[in-house]
C-alpha positions as CSV (number, residue, x, y, z in Angstrom):
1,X,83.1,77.3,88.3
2,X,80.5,77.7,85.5
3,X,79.3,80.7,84.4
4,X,76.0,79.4,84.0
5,X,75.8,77.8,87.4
6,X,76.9,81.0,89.0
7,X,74.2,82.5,87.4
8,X,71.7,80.4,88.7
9,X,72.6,80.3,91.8
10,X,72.4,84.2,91.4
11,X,69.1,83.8,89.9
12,X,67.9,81.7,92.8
13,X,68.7,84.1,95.3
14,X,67.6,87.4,93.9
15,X,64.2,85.7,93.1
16,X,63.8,84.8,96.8
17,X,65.4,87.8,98.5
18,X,62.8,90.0,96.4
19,X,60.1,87.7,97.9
20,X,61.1,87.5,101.1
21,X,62.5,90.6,101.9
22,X,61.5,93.1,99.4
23,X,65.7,93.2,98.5
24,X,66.0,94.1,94.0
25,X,69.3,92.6,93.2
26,X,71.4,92.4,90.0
27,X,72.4,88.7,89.2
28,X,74.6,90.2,86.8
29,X,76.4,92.1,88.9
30,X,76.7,89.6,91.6
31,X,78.4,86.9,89.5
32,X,81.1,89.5,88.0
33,X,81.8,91.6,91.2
34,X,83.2,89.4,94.2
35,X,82.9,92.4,96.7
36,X,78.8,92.9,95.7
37,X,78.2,88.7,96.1
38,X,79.7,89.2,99.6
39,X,77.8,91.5,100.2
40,X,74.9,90.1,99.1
41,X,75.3,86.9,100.9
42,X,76.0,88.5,104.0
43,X,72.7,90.6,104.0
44,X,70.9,86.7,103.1
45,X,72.6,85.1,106.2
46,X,71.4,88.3,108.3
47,X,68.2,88.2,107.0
48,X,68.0,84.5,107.7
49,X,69.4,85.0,111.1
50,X,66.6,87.9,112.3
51,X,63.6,86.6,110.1
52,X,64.0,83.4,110.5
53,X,64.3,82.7,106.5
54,X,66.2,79.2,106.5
55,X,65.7,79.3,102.9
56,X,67.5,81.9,102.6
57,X,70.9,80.0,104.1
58,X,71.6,77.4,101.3
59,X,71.0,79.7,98.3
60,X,73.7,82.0,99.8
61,X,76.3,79.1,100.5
62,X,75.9,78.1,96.8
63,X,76.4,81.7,95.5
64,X,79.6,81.9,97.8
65,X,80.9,78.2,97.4
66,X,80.8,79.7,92.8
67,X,81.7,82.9,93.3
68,X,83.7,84.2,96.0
69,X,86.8,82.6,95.7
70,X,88.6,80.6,98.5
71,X,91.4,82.3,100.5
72,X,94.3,80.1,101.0
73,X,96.2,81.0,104.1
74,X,99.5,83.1,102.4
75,X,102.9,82.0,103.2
76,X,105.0,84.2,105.8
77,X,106.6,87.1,104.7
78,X,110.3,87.4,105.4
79,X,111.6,91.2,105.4
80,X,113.4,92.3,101.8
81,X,117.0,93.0,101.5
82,X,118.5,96.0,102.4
83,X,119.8,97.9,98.9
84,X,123.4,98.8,99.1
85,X,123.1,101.8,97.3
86,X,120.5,103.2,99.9
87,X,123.6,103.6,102.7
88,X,125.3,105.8,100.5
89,X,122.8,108.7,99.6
90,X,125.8,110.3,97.0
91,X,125.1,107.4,94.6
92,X,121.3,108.3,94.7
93,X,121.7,111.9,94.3
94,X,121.8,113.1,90.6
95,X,122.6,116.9,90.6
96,X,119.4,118.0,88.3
97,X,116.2,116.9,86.5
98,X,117.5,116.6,83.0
């Protein structure tokens, strides 16, 4: 991803969600916080959805496609091993703070 393409794509939106919708934005903000450019891009698709604002749509896949990175399914978790000094609680016990 560049930075600068991020940022335009940024750009892009805020510039038409402030036209569109009335919506300020911080491009800024959007490019360096993945939780905000979700956010963001969700409130585009909903307002593209009810308003009928198919502009809206491609702008907010490009933003997401630069910004939000991909989730990659994880690989199964197997249970950790059980400590041997956790069946003995003598061995854990010290007798005082210092």
């Amino acid at each position: 991803m560049s930075q600068n393409d991020a940022f335009a794509a940024a750009a892009h939106l805020h510039v038409l969600l402030r036209r569109k919708t009335g919506r300020v934005t911080d491009t800024e903000w959007m490019v360096n916080n993945v939780e905000y450019a979700q956010a963001v891009v969700s409130f585009a698709r909903q307002r593209a959805r009810e308003d009928g604002l198919d502009e809206l749509l491609p702008l907010a896949e490009r933003l997401e496609s630069l910004v939000i990175p991909v989730r990659r399914p994880s690989a199964p978790v197997s249970a950790p091993a059980p400590l041997a000094a956790a069946s003995d609680p003598s061995a854990r016990y010290i007798g005082r703070l210092r």
